[in-house]
C-alpha positions as CSV (number, residue, x, y, z in Angstrom):
1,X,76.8,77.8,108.9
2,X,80.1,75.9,108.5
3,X,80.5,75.7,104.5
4,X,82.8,73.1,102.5
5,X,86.7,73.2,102.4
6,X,88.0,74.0,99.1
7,X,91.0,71.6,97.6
8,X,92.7,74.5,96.1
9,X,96.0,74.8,97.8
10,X,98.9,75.4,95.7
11,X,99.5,71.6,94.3
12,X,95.6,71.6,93.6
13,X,95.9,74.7,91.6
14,X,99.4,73.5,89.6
15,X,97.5,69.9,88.7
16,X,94.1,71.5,87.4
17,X,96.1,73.9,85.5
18,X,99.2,73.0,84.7
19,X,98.7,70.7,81.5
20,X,96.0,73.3,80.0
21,X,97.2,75.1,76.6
22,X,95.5,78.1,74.9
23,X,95.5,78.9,71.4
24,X,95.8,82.6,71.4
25,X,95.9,84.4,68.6
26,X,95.7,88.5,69.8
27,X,98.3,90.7,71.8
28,X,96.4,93.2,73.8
29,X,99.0,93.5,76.4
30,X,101.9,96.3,76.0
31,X,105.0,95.0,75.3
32,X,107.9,96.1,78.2
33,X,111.7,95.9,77.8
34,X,112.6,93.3,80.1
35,X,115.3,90.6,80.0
36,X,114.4,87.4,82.2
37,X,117.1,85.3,83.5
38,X,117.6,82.0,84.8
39,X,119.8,82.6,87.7
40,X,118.9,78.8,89.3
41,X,117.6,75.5,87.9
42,X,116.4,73.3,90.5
43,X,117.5,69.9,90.8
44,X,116.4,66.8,93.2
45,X,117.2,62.8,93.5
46,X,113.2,62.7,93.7
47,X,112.6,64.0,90.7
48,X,110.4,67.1,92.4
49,X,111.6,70.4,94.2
50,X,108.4,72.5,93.9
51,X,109.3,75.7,95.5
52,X,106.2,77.3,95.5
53,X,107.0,80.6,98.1
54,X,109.1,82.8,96.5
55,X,112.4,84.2,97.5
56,X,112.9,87.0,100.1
57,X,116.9,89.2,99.7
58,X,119.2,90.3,102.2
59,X,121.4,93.4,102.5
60,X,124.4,91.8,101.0
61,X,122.0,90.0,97.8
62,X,121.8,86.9,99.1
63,X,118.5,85.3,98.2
64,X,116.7,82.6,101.1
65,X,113.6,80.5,99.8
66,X,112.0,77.1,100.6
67,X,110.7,73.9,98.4
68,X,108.4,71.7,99.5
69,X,110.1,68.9,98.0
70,X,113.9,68.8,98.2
71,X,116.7,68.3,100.7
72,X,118.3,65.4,102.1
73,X,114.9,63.3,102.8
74,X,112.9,64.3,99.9
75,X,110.3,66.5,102.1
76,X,111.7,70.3,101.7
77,X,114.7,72.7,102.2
78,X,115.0,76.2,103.2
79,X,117.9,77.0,101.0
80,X,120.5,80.4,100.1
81,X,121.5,81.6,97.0
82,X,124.5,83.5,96.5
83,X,125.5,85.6,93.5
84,X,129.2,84.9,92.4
85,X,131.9,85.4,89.4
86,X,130.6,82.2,88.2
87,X,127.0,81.8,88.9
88,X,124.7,81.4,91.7
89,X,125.4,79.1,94.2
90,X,122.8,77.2,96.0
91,X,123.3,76.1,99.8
92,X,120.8,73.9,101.9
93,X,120.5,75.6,104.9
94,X,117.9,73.2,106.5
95,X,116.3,69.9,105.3
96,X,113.1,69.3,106.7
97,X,112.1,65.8,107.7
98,X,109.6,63.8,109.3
99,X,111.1,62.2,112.7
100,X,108.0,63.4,114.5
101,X,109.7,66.5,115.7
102,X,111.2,68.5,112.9
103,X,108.2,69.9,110.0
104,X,107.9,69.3,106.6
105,X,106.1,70.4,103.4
106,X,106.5,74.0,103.5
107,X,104.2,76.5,101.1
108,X,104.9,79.6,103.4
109,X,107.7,82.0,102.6
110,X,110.7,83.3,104.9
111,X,111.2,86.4,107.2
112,X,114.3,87.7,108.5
113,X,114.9,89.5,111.4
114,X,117.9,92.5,112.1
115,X,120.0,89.3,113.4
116,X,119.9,87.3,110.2
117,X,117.7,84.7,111.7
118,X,115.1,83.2,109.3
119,X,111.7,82.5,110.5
120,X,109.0,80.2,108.9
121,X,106.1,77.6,108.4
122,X,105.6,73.9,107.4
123,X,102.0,72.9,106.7
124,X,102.5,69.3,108.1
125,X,104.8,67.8,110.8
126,X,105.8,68.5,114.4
127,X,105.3,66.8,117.1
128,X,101.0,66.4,117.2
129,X,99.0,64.2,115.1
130,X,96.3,66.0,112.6
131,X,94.4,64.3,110.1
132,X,95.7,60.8,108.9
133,X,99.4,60.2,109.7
134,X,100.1,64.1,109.5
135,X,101.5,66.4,111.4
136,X,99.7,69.6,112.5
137,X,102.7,71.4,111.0
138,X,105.1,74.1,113.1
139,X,106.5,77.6,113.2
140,X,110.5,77.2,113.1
141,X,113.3,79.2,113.6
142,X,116.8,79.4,112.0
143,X,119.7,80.4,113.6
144,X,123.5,81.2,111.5
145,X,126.3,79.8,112.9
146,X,129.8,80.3,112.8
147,X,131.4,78.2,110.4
148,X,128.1,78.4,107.8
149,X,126.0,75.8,109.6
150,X,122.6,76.6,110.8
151,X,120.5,75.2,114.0
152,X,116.6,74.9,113.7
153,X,114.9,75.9,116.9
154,X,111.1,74.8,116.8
155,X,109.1,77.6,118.2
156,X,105.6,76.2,118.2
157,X,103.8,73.0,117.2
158,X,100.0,73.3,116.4
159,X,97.3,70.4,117.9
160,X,94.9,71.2,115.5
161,X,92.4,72.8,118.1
162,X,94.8,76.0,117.9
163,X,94.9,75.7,114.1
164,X,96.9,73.2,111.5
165,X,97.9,73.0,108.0
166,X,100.0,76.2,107.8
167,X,100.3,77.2,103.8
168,X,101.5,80.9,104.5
169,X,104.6,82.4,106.1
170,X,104.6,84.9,109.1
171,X,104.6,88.6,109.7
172,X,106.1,90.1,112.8
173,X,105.8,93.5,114.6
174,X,107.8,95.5,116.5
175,X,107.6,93.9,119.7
176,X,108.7,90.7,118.1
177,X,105.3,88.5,117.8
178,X,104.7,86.4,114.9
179,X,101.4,86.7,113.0
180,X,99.9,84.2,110.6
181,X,96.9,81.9,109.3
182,X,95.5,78.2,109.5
183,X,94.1,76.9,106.5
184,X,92.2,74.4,108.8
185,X,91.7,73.6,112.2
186,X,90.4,75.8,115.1
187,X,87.0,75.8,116.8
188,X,85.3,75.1,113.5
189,X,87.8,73.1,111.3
190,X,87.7,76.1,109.5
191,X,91.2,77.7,110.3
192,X,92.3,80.6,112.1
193,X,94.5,83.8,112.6
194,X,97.0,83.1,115.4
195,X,99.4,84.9,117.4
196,X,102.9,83.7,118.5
197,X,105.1,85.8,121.4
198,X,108.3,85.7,122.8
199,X,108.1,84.5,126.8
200,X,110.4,84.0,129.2
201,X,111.3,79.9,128.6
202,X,109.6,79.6,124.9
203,X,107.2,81.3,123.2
204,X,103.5,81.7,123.7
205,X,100.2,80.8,121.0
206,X,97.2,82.3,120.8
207,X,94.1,81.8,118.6
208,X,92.6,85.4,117.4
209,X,90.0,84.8,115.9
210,X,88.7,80.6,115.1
211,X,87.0,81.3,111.1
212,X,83.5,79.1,111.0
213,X,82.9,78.8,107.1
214,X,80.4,81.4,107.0
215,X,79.8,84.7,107.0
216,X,83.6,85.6,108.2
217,X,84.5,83.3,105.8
218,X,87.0,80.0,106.1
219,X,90.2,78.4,104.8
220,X,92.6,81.3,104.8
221,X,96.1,80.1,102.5
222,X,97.4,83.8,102.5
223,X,99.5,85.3,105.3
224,X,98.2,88.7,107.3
225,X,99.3,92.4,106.7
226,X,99.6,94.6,109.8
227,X,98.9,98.2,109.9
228,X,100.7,100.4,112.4
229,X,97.7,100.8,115.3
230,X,98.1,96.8,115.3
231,X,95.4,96.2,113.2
232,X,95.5,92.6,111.1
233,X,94.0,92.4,107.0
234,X,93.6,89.3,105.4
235,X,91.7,87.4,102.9
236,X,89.6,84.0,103.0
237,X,89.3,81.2,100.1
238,X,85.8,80.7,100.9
239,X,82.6,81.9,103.1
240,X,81.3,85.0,102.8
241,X,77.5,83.4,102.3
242,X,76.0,81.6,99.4
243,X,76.4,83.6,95.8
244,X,75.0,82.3,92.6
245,X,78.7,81.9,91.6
246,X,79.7,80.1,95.1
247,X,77.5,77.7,96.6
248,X,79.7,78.2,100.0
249,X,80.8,81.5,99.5
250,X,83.6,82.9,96.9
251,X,85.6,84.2,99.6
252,X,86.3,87.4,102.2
253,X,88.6,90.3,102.9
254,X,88.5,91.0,107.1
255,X,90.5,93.0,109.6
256,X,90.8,92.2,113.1
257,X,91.3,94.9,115.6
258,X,93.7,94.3,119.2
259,X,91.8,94.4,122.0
260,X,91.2,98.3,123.1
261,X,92.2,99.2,126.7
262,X,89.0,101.5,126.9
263,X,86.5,98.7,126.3
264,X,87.6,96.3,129.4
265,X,84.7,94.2,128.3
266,X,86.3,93.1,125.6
267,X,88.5,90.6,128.0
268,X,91.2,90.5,125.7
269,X,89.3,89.3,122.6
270,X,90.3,90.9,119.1
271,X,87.3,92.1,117.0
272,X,86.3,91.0,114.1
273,X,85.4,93.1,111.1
274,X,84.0,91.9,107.3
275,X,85.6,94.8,105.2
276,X,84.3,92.8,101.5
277,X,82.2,89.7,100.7
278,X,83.7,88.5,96.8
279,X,81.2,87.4,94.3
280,X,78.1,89.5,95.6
281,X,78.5,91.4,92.4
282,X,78.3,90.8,89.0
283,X,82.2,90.4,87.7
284,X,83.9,90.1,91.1
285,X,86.5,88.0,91.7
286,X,86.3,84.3,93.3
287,X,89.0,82.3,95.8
288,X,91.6,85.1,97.0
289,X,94.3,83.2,97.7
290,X,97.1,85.2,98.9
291,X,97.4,88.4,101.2
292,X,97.1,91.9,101.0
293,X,99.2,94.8,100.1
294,X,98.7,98.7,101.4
295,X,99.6,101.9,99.5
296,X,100.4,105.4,101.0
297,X,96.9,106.1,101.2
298,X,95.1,103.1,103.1
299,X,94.3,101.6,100.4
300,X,94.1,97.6,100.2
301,X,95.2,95.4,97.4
302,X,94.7,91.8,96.4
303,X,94.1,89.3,93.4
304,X,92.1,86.5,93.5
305,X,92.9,83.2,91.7
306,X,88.9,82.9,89.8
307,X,85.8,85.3,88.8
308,X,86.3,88.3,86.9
309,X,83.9,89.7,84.1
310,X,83.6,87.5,81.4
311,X,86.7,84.8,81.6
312,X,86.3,83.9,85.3
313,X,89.9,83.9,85.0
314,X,90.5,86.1,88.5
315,X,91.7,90.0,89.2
316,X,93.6,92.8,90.5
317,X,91.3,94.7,93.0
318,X,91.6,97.7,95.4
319,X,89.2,98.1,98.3
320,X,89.4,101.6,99.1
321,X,87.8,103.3,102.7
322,X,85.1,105.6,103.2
323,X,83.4,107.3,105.5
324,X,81.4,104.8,107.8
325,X,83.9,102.7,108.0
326,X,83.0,101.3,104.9
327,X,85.3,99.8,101.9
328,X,84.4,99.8,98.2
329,X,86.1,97.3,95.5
330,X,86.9,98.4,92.6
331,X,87.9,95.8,89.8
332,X,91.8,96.8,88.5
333,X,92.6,94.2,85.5
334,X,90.5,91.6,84.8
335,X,92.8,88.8,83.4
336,X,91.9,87.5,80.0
337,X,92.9,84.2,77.9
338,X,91.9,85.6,74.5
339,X,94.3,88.0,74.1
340,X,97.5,86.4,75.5
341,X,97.3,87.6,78.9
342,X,97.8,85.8,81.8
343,X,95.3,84.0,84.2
344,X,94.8,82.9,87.8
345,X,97.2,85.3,89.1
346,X,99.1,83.9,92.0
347,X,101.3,85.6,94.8
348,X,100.9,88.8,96.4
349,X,101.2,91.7,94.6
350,X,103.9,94.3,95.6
351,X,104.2,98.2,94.4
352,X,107.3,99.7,93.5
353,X,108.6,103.8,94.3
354,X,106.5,105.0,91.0
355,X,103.3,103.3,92.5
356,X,102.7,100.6,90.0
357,X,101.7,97.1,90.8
358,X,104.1,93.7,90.3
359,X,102.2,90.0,90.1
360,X,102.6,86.7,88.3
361,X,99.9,84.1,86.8
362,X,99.7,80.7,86.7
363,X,99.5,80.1,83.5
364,X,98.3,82.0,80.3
365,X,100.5,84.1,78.4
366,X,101.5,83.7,75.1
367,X,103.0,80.5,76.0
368,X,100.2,78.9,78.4
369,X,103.0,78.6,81.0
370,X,102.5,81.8,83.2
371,X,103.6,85.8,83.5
372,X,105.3,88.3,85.5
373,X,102.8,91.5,84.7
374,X,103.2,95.3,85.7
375,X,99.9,97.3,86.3
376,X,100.7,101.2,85.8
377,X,98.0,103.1,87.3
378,X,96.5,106.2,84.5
379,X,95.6,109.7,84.8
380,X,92.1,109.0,84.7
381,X,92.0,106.3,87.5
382,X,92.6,103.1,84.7
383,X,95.1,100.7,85.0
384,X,97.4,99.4,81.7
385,X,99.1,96.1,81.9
386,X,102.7,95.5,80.7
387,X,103.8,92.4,80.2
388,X,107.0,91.9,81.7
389,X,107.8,88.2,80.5
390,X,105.7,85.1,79.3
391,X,107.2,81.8,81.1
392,X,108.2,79.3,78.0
393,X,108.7,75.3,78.4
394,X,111.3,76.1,75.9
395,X,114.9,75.5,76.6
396,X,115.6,76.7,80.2
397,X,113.2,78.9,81.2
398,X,110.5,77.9,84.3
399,X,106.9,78.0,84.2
400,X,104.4,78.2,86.3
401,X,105.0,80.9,89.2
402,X,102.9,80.9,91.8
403,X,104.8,82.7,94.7
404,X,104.3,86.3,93.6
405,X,107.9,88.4,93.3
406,X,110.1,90.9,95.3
407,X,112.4,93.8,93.8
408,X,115.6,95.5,93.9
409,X,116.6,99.0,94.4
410,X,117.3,98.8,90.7
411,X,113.9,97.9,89.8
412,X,115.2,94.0,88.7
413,X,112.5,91.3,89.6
414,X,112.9,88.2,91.5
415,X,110.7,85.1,91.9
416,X,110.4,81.7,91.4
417,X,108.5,79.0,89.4
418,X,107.2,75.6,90.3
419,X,108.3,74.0,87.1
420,X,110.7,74.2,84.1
421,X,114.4,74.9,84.1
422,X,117.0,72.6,83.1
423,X,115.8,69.9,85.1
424,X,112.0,70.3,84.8
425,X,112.0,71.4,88.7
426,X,111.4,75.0,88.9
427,X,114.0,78.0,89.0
428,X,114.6,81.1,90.4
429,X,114.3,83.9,88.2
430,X,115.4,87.8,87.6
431,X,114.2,90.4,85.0
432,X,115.9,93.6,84.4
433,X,114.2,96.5,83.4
């Protein structure tokens, strides 16, 4: 049964919970010494910059990101910072626009490849028609140049049967294909997981796996992780089948499998496997919307944005294997308003050398305006959160992450936030430990 798309893409998300305050009055988390830092303050003619996917690093420190607002024609940027004696300098590499060729509106973050070519996602644009005067959004390519410029290349443009509405960036293997998500579209308007390879004369799409809403769940916003026998892990914002808490379903985590040369019958089709159905338990989360993390030992890793025992206010999970090929959940942090600790985490998480977890919130905190948080994993199996800083309307600092973080071989965090800075636009921020 095809169940109901859920409105809660990032902009959703910001304006149902961007204007909410909490009076807090206990500290449960542990303090951490950290120093946050405004490195960038976003600033645009439009008033709005929004970048909502995080920042990715190169060798040389150089930090790439997009906005969804922004640019020369107000509709996004993929943009450069680069550190200096003087500050961080900010360099539009690409401003989208909406000629009927070119995307726009990107939510999805950046890859780069060994040549220093970017690689990305706009949820709307291109050359098809989905939806009312929208794009079907594109996979796009950018290319350095000599001199500092940079050349676009679009690589695909969706039609909507094949997918549209892109909200999360790309993965790519060794061979060079590009893997990623629909939010809607496909077979049953429900989105899909989607291949792109490299062919002689262009590159070639195809649909993996079309999501119908229900038991395999539906609008995926997160992008895919691979493992290394080419399987693909994700997570779905709805489906799953009806719960008490979900009338349509609070959500799945799948994997789909390559086809295997020694079932021919498969004629190329991938399989399609349901490793966790959210909200058939008492205190389980509700509306994943991100991807998924490994550690050393197969073990899976996700947040989602709701549920939770108690506050509803969303978690950290593991889904660990077992024999039959089965997975079981186990709840890591259940975020909590009453004691000043963040809620509706955001982002995917990512695990440093030591093994403990990074993420951001939303908003909570001692400040209402969103966290950077540290889970540190226990000697009997437990999980203690450190606060690693509480976003503040105050002065210059942002507020409201909701692109998750990368780090440094130092152990410094990166990320952005949607709003605050100097110019009420969002930043990009770093914490030293």
């Amino acid at each position: 049964m095809q169940g109901k798309r859920r409105s809660t893409g990032v902009k959703a998300v910001l304006a149902a919970f961007a204007p909410a305050i909490f009076a807090l009055t206990l500290f449960a988390a542990h303090a951490a010494a950290a120093q946050e830092k405004v490195l960038y303050s976003f600033s645009n003619s439009s008033g709005f910059t929004l970048p909502v996917a995080g920042v990715i690093s190169d060798a040389s420190g150089n930090l790439y990101g997009t906005a969804f607002y922004g640019g020369d024609n107000g509709v996004g940027m993929v943009f450069e910072l680069s550190p200096s004696a003087s500050g961080w300098k900010q360099t539009v590499l690409h401003s989208f626009n909406t000629d009927g060729i070119d995307g726009y509106w990107v939510t999805g973050g950046l890859i780069l490849d060994a040549s220093g070519n970017l690689y990305g996602t706009t949820e709307f644009g291109g050359a098809s028609t989905c939806g009312v005067f929208l794009g079907c959004g594109t996979i796009f390519k950018l290319t350095p140049n000599v001199g500092g410029e940079w050349t676009e290349t679009i690589l695909y443009d969706f039609q909507g049967p094949d997918g549209w509405e892109v909200h999360a960036g790309l993965i790519v293997d060794a061979a060079g294909n590009l893997y990623g998500t629909t939010a809607n579209g496909g077979a049953y308007n429900q989105g899909v997981v989607f291949e792109l390879s490299p062919a002689a004369g262009g590159w070639t799409e195809k649909t993996l796996h079309d999501f119908t809403g229900g038991a395999d769940g539906g609008v995926p916003y997160g992008k895919v992780l691979l493992d290394a026998a080419g399987n693909l892990y994700g997570m779905n914002s709805a489906g799953g089948g009806a719960t008490p808490a979900c009338r349509y379903g609070c959500g799945t985590v799948f994997e789909l499998s390559p086809p295997s040369e020694l079932s021919p019958s498969t004629s190329g089709t991938w399989s399609w496997k349901g490793l966790h159905d959210f909200g058939k338990r008492s205190g389980d989360g509700h509306y994943p919307q991100n991807g998924l993390i490994f550690d050393t030992r197969g073990n899976l890793y996700g947040s989602t944005l709701e549920g939770g025992g108690g506050q509803n206010r969303g978690i950290v999970f593991q889904l660990a294997p077992s024999a039959g090929g089965k997975w079981t959940e186990k709840t890591l942090h259940n975020f909590n308003q009453i004691n000043q600790d963040g809620i509706n985490p955001t982002g995917d998480l990512i695990f440093d050398a030591a093994g403990n977890l990074y993420g951001e919130t939303l908003v909570g905190g001692s400040n209402g305006k969103g966290t950077v948080f540290e889970l540190i994993p226990t000697a009997g199996e437990g999980w203690v959160e450190t606060m690693l800083h509480n976003f503040s309307s105050q002065s210059t600092d942002g507020s409201n992450p909701t692109s998750g973080v990368i780090l440094d071989s130092l152990g410094s965090v990166y990320g952005t936030t949607d709003s605050g800075g100097a110019f009420g636009e969002g930043t990009v921020f770093e914490i030293k430990r």
